[in-house]
KEKOL-930254 format. One line per field, with one value per residue: residue number from 1; residue in three letters; x, y, z of N, C-alpha, C, O in turn. Coordinates in steps of 0.2 Angstrom, whole numbers. Atoms other than C-alpha are relative to their C-alpha. Layout:
N
balum <- c(NUM ...)
rovo <- c(ALA ...)
n.X <- c(X ...)
n.Y <- c(Y ...)
n.Z <- c(Z ...)
ca.X <- c(X ...)
ca.Y <- c(Y ...)
ca.Z <- c(Z ...)
c.X <- c(X ...)
c.Y <- c(Y ...)
c.Z <- c(Z ...)
o.X <- c(X ...)
o.Y <- c(Y ...)
o.Z <- c(Z ...)
//
This chain:
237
balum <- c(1 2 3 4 5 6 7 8 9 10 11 12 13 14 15 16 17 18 19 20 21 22 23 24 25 26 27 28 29 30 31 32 33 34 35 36 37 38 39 40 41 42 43 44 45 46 47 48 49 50 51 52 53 54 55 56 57 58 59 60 61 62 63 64 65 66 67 68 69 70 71 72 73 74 75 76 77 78 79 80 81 82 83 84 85 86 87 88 89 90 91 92 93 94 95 96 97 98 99 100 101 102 103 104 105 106 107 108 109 110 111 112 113 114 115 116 117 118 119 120 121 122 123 124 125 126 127 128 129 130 131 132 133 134 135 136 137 138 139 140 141 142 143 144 145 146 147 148 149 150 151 152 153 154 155 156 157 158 159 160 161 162 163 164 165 166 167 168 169 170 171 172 173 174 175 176 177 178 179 180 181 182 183 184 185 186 187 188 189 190 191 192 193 194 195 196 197 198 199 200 201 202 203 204 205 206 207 208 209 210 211 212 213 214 215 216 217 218 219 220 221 222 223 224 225 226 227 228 229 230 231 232 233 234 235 236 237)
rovo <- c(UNK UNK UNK UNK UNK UNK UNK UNK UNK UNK UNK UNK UNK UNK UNK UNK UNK UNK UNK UNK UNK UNK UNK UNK UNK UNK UNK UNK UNK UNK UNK UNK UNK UNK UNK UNK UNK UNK UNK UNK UNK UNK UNK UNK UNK UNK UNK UNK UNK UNK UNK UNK UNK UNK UNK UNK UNK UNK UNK UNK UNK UNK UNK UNK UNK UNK UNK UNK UNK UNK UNK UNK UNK UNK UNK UNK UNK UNK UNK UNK UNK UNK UNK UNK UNK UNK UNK UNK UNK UNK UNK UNK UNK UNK UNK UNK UNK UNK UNK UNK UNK UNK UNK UNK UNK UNK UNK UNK UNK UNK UNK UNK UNK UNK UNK UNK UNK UNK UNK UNK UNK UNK UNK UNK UNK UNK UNK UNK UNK UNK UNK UNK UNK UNK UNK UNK UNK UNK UNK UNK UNK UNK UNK UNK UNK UNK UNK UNK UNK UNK UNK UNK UNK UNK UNK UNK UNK UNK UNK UNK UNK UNK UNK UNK UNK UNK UNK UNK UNK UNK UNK UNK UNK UNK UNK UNK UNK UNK UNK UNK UNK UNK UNK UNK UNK UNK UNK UNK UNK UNK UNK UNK UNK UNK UNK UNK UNK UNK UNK UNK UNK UNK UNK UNK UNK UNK UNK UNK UNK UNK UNK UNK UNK UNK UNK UNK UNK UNK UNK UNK UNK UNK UNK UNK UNK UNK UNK UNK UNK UNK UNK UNK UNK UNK UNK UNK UNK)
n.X <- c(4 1 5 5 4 6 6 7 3 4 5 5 4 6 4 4 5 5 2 1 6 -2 7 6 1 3 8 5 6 5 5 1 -2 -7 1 1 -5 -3 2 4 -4 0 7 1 -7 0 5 3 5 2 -2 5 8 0 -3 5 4 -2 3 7 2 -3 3 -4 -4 4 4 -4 -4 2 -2 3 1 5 1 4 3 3 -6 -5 3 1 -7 -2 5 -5 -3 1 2 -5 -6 2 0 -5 -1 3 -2 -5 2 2 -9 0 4 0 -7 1 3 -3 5 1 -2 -2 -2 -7 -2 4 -7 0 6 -2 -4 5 6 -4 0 6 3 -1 3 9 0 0 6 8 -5 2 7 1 -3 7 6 -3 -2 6 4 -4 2 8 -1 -2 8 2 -6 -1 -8 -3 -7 -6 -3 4 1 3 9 4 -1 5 1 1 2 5 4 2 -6 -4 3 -5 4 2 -6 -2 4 -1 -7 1 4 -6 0 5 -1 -6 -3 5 -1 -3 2 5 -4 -3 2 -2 -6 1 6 7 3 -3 3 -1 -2 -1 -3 -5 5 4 7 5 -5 -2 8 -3 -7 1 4 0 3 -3 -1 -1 4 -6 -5 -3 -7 2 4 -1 1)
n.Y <- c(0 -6 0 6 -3 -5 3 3 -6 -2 5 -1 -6 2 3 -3 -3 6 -1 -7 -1 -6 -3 1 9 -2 1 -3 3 -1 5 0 4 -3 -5 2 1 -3 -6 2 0 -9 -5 -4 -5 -5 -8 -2 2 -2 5 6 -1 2 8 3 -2 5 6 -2 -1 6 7 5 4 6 0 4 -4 -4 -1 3 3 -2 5 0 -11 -7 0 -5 -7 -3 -4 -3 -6 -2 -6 -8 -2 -3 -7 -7 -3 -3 -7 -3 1 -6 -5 -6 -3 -5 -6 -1 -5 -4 -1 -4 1 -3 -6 -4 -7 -2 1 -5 -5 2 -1 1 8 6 1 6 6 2 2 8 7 4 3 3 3 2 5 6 3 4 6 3 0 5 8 3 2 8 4 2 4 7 3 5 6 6 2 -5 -2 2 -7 -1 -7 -5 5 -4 -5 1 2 -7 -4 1 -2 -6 -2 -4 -7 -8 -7 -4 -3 -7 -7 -6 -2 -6 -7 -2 -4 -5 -4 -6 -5 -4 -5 -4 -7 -3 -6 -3 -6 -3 0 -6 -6 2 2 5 1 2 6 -1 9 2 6 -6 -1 -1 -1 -6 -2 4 6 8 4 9 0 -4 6 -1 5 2 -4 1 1 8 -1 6 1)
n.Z <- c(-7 3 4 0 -4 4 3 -5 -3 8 0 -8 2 8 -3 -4 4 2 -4 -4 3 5 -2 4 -2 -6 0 -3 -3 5 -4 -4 -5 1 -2 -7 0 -2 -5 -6 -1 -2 -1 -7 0 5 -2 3 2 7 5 -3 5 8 0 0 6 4 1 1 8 3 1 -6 1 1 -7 -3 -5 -4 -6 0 2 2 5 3 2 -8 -6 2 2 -7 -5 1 -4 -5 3 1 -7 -3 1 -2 -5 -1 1 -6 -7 2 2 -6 -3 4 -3 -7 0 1 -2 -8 -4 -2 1 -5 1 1 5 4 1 4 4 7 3 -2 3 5 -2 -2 4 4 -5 2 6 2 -3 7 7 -6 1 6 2 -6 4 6 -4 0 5 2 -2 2 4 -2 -3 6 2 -4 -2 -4 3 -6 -4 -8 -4 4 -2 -8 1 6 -4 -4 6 3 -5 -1 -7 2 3 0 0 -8 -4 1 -1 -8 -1 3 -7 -7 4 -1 -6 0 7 -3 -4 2 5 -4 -2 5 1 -6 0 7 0 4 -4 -2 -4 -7 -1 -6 -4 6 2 3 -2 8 7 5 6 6 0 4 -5 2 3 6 6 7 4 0 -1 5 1 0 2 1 10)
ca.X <- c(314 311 299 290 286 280 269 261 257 249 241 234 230 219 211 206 199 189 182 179 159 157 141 131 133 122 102 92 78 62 50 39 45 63 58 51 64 77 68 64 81 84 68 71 89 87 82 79 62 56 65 58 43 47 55 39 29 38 33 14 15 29 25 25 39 35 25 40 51 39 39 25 20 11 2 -14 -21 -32 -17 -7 -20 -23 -3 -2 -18 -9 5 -1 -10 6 16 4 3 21 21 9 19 34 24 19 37 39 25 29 47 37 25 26 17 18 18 25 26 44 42 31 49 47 31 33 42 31 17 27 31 13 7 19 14 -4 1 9 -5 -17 -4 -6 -27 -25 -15 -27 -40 -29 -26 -45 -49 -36 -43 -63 -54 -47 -67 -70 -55 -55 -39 -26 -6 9 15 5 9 1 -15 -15 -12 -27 -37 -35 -41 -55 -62 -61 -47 -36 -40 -27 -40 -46 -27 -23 -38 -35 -15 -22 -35 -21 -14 -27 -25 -7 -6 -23 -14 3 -11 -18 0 5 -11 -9 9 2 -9 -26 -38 -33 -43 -40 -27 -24 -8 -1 -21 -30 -49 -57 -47 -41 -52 -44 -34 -37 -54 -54 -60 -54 -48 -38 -43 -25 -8 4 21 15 2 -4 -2)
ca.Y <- c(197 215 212 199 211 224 214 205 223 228 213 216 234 226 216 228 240 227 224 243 245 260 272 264 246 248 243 258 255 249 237 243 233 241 257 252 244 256 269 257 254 274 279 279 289 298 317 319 316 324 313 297 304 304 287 281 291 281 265 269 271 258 240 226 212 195 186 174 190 197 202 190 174 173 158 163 179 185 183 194 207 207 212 222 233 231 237 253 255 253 265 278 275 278 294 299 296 307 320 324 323 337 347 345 353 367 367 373 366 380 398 409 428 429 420 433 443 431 433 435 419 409 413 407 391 389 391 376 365 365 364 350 343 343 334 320 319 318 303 297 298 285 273 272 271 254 248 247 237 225 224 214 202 186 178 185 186 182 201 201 219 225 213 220 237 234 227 242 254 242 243 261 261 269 286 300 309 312 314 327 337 340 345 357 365 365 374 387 393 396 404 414 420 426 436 443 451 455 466 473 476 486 496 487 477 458 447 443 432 427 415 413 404 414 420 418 414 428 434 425 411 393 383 366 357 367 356 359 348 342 348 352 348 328 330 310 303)
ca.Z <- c(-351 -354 -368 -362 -345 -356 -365 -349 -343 -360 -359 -339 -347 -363 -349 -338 -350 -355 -338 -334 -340 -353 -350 -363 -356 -341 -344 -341 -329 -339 -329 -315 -303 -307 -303 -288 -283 -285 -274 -260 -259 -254 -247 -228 -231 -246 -242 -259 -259 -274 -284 -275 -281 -298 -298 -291 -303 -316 -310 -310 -328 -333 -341 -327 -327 -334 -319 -317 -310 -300 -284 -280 -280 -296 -303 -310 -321 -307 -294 -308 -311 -291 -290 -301 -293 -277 -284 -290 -273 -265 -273 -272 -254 -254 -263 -250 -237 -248 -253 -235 -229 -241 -235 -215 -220 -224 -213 -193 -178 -168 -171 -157 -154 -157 -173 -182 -185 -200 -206 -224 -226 -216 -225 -240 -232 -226 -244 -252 -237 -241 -260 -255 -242 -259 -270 -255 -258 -277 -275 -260 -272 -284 -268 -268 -284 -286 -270 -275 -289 -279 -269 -286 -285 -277 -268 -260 -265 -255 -250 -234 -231 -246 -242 -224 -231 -243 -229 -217 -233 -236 -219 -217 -201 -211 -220 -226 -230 -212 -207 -220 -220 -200 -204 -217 -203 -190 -206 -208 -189 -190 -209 -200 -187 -197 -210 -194 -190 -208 -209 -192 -197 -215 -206 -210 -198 -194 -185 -165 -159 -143 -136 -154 -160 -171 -168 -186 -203 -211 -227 -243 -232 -239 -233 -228 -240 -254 -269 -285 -297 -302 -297 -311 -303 -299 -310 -317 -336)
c.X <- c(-4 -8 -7 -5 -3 -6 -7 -2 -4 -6 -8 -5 -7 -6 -6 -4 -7 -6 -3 -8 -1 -8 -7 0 -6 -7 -4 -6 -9 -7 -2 4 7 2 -2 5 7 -2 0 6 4 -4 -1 5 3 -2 -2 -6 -4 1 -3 -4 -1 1 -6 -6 0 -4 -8 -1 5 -3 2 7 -4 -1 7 4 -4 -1 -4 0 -4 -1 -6 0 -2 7 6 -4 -1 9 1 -7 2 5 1 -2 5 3 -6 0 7 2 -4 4 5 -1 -4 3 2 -3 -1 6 -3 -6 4 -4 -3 4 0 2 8 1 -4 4 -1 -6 -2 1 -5 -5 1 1 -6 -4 3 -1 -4 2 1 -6 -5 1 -3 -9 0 1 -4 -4 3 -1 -7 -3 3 -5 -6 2 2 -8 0 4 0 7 3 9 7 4 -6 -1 -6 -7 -2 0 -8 -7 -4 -5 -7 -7 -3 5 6 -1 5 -4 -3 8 2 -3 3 8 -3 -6 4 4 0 1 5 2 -7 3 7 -4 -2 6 3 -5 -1 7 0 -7 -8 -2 1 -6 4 5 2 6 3 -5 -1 -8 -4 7 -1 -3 6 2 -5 -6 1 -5 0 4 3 -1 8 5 3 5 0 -7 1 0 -4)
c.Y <- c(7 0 -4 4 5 -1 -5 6 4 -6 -1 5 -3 -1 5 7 -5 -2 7 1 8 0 -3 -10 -2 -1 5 -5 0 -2 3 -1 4 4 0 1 3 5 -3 -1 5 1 0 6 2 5 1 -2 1 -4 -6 -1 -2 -5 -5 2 -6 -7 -2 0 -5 -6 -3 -7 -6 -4 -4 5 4 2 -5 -8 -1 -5 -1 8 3 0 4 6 -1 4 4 9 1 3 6 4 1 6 6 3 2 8 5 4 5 6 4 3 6 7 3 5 7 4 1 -2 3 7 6 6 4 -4 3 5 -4 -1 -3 -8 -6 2 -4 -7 -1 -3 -5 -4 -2 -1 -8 -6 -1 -2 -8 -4 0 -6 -5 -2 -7 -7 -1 -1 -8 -4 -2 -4 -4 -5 -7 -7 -6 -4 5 -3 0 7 1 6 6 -2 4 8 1 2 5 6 -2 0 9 3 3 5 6 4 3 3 5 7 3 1 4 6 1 7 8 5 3 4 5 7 5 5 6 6 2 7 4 6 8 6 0 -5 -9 -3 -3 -5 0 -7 -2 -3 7 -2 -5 -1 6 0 -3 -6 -8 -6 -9 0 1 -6 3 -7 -7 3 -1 -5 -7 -2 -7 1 3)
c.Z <- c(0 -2 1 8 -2 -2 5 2 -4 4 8 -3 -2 6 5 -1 -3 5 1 -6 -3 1 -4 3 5 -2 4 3 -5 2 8 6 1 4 8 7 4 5 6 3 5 4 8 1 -4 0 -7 -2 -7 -7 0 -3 -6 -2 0 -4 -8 2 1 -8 -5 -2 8 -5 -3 5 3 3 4 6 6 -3 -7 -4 -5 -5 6 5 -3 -1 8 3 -2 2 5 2 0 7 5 -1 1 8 5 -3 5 5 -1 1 8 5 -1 3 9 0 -1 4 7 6 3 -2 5 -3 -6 -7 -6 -4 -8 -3 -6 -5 4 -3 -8 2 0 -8 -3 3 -1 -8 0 3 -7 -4 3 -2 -6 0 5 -6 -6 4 0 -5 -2 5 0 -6 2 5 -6 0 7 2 5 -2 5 2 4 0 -4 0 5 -2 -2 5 5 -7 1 5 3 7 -1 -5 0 0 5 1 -4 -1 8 -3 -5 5 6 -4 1 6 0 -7 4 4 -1 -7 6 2 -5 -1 5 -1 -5 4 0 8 -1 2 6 1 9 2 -6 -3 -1 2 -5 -5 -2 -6 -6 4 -2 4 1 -4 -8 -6 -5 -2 -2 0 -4 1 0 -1 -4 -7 -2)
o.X <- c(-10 -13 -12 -11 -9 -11 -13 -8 -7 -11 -13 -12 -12 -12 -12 -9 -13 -11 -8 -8 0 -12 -13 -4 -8 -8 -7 -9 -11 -12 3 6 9 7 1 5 9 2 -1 6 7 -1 -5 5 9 -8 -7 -7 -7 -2 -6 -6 -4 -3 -8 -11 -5 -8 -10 -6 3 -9 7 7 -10 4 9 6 -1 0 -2 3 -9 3 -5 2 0 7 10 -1 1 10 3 -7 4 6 5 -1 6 5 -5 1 7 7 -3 3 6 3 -6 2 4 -1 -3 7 1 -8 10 -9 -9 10 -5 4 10 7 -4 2 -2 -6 -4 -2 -5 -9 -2 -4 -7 -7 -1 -2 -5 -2 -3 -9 -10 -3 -7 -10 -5 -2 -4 -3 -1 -2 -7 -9 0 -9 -7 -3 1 -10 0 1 1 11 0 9 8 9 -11 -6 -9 -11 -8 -4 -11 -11 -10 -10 -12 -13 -8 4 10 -3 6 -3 -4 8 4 -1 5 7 -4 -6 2 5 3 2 6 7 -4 3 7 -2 -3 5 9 -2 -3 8 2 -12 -11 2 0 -11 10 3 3 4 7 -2 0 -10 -8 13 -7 -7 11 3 -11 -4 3 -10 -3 4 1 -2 8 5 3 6 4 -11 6 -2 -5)
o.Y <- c(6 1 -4 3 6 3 -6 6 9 -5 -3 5 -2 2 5 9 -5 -1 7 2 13 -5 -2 -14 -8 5 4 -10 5 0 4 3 5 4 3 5 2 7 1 -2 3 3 4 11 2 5 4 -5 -3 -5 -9 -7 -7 -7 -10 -2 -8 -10 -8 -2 -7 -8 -1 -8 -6 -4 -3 3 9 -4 -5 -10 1 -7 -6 13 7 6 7 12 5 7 8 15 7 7 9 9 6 10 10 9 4 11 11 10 10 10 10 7 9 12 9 9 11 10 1 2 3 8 9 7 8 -3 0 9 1 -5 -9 -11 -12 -3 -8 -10 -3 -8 -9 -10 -8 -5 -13 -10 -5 -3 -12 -10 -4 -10 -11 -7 -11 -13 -7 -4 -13 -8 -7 -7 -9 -11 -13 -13 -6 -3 10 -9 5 6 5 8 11 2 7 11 6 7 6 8 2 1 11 9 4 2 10 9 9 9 10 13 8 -5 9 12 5 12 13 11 9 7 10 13 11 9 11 12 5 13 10 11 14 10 5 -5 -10 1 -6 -10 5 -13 -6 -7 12 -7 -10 1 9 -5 0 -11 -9 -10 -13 3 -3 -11 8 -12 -12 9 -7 -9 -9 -5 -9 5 3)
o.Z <- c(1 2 -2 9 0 -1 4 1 -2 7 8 -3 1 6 5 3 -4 3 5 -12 1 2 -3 1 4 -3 9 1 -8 -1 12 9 7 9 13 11 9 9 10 10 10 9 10 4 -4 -2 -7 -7 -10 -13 -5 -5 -9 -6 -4 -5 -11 -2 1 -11 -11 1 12 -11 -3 9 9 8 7 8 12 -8 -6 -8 -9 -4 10 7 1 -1 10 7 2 2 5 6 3 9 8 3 5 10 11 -1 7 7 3 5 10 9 4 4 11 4 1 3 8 6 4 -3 5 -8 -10 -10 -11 -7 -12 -8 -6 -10 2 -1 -11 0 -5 -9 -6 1 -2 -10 -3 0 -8 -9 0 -3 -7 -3 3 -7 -8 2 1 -4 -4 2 4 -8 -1 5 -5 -2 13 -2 8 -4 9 5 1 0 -2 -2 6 2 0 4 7 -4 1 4 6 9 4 -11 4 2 4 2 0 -2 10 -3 -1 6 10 -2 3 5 0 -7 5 3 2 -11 4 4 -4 -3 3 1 -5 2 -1 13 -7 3 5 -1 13 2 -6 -7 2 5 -4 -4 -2 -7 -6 0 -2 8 -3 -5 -12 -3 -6 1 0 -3 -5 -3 -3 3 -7 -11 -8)
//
């Protein structure tokens, strides 16, 4: 009796090593869509956004699925070359949306007497804010180069949202580039007004502030408008 309970328990063991999936068993993510996918899962209640990014970066530059798994209805070529334009417009204009989350943690809407004790370090934060505010309009610049490719395309594709999304872009009622140029000139004023009391601080001549608003930008601070060409850290293929 013994023997025979040992041997079922062996026997459970076998089993359940068998079941138990070993690190190589698992299908790395490989298909756009994958990538996607996994982030979207995450992406209102994942703080790491920087990862996000990455995730979606990947599916920008991944193959797509074959049309039968796609995220779309997909019955013709033009109906799969319009998803997969759509697509990439999508995602970008979710890295957007990441990369500006990023940048409001670092940014400050308002800058009071009593927080000029910090100086130093809010001029640091001010400057990765707008690095990241100019990551935002490279990738702007992608969402409009997909959607003057969809102007050419006829039809329309069963993800409504990304149709209406398209839609709003193609008329011109929606525009990041207006909304993150004005957050980078809101910017401007408060990185203005912490140079105006750093060089006050060092003994040098500042310009004027009145109420916690600067007069005049500070003599080097960042113009609207100002542009790098592309940014290293979510810099594209």
């Amino acid at each position: 009796m013994r023997n025979k309970l040992t041997f079922a328990l062996l026997l459970l063991a076998l089993c359940a090593a068998l079941l138990v999936p070993t690190p190589g068993s698992a299908r790395r993510l490989y298909y756009a869509e994958e990538f996607y996918l996994y982030v979207l899962n995450l992406y209102h209640t994942n703080p790491n956004l920087e990862r996000n990014i990455r995730f979606m970066q990947w599916a920008l530059v991944s193959p797509f699925d074959n049309p039968v798994r796609s995220l779309a209805l997909i019955q013709t070529e033009n109906d799969f070359a319009r998803y997969k334009t759509l697509f990439k417009m999508h995602v970008n204009m979710l890295i957007i949306d990441s990369t500006l989350q990023l940048a409001r943690r670092y940014d400050k809407e308002h800058v009071y007497f009593f927080n000029l004790e910090w100086a130093k370090s809010l001029k640091e934060s001010f400057a990765i804010a707008r690095y990241f505010y100019e990551v935002s309009l490279n990738y702007w610049d992608e969402v409009l180069k997909h959607a003057e490719t969809l102007n050419g395309m006829e039809g329309r594709i069963t993800l409504e949202e990304w149709e209406d999304e398209y839609e709003l872009i193609r008329r011109g009622e929606f525009d990041y580039k207006k909304i993150i140029d004005r957050q980078i000139e809101r910017l401007e004023g408060r990185a203005a007004v912490v140079d105006a009391y750093l060089a006050r601080a060092e003994g040098k001549t500042g310009p004027a502030t009145h109420d916690g608003e600067a007069v005049s930008p500070a003599e080097g601070a960042p113009r609207s408008g100002s542009r790098t060409s592309r940014i290293s850290l979510y810099s594209f293929p």
